[in-house]
ROLUMKOL-892053 format. One record per residue (C-alpha): x, y, z; residue number from 1; residue in three letters. Coordinates in Angstrom, 2 decimals, padded with zeros to 5 digits. Example, Ala and Ser with C-alpha at 12.3 -4.5 7.8 and 13.67 -1.06 7.14 Angstrom:
<pts>
(pt (012.30,-004.50,007.80),1,'ALA') (pt (013.67,-001.06,007.14),2,'SER') 
</pts>
This chain:
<pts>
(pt (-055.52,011.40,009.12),1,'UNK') (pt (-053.39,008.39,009.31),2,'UNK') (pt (-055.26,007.40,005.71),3,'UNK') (pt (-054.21,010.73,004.12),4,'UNK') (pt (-050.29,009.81,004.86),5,'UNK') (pt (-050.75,006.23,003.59),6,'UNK') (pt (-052.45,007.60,000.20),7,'UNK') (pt (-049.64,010.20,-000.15),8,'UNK') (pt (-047.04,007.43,000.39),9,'UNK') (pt (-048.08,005.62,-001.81),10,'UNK') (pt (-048.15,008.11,-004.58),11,'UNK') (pt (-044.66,008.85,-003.87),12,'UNK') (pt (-043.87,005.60,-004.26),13,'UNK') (pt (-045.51,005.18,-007.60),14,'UNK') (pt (-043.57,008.25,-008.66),15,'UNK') (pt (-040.36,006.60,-008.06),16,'UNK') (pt (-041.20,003.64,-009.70),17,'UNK') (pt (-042.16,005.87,-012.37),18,'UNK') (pt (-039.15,007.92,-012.55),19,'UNK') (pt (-037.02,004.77,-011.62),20,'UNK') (pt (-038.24,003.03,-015.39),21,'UNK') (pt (-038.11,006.28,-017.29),22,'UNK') (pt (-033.95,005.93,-016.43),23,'UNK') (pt (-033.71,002.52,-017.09),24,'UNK') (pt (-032.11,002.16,-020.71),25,'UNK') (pt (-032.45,-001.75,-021.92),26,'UNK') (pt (-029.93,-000.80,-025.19),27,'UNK') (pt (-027.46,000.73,-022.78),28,'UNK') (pt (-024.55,001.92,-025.42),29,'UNK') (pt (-022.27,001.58,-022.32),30,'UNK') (pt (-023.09,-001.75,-021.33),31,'UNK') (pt (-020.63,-003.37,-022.67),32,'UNK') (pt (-017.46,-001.21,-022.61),33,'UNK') (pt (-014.33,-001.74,-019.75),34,'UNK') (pt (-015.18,-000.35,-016.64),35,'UNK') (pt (-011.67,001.52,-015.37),36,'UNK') (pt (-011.69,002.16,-011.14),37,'UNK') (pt (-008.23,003.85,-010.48),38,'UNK') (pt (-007.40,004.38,-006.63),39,'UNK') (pt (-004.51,007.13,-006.68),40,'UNK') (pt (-001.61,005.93,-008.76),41,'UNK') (pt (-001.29,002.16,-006.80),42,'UNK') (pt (-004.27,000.02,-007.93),43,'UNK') (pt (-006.52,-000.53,-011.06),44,'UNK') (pt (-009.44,-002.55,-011.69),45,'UNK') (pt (-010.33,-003.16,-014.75),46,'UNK') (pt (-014.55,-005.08,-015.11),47,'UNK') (pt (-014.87,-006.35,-018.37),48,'UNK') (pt (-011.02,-007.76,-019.10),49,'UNK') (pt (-011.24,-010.12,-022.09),50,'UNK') (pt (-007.33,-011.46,-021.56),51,'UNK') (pt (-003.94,-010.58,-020.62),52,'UNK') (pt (-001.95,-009.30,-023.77),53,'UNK') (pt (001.14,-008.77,-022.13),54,'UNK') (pt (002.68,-008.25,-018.87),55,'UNK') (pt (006.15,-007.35,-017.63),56,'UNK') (pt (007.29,-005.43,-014.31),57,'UNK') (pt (006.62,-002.09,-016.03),58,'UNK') (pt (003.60,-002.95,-018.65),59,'UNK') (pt (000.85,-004.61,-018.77),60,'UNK') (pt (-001.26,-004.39,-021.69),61,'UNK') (pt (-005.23,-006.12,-021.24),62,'UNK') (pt (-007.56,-006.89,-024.20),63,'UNK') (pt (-010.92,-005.08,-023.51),64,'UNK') (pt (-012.97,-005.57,-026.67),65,'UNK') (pt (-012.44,-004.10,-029.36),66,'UNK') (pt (-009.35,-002.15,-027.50),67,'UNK') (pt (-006.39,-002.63,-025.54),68,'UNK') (pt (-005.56,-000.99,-022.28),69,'UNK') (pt (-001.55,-000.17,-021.51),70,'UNK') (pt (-000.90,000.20,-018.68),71,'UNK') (pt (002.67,001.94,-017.88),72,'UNK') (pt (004.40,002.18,-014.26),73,'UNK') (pt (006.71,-000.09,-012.28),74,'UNK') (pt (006.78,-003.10,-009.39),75,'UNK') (pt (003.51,-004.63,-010.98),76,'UNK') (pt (001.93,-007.35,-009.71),77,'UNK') (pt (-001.58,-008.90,-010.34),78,'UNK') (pt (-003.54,-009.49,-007.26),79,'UNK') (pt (-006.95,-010.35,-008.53),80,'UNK') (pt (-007.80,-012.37,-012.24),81,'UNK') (pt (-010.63,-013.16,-012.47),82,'UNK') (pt (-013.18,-014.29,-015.65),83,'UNK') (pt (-013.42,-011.02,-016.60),84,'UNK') (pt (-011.94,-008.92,-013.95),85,'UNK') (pt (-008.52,-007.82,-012.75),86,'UNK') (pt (-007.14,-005.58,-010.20),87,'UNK') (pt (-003.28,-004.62,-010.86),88,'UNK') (pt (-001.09,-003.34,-008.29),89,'UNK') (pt (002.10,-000.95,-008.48),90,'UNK') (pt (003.28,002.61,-008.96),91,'UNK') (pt (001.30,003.94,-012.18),92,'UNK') (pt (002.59,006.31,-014.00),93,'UNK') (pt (000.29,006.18,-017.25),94,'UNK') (pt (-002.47,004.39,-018.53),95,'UNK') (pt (-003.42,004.10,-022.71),96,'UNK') (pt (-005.77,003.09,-024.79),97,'UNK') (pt (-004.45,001.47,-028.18),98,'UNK') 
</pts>
């Protein structure tokens, strides 16, 4: 009996592997576009940040391809830059794309 459950196993696993590559997408249209985490209205991070356009107390603008990303609030500060990442901190009030 013990054989019976190893043959099922297996063909579960081979289904997942299955259904695993039938998701994976190697021309993802998303692949390269900002990826935008907000938690509440205190902290953005923004994967995929190609510079800092401009940034004052209450804006900071971020190049992210072939847009830019405003970001509107007050007591900003930049906790995190990174090659392409960076995590802003503050009161948020609105965020744009331009």
């Amino acid at each position: 009996m013990s054989e019976k459950i190893k043959l099922n196993n297996k063909k579960v696993k081979n289904k997942f592997k299955l259904f695993g590559a039938a998701l994976h997408m190697s021309d993802d249209p998303f692949s390269k576009l900002a990826q935008i985490n907000l938690k509440g209205n205190r902290e953005v991070i923004i994967d995929g940040c190609y510079g800092i356009i401009e940034y004052s107390d209450c804006l900071i603008s971020v190049n992210i391809g072939k847009s830019t990303l405003k970001i509107i609030g007050c007591d900003f500060s930049i906790s995190d830059y990174s090659e392409s990442n960076i995590i802003v901190k503050g009161i948020i009030k609105s965020i744009e794309f331009c």
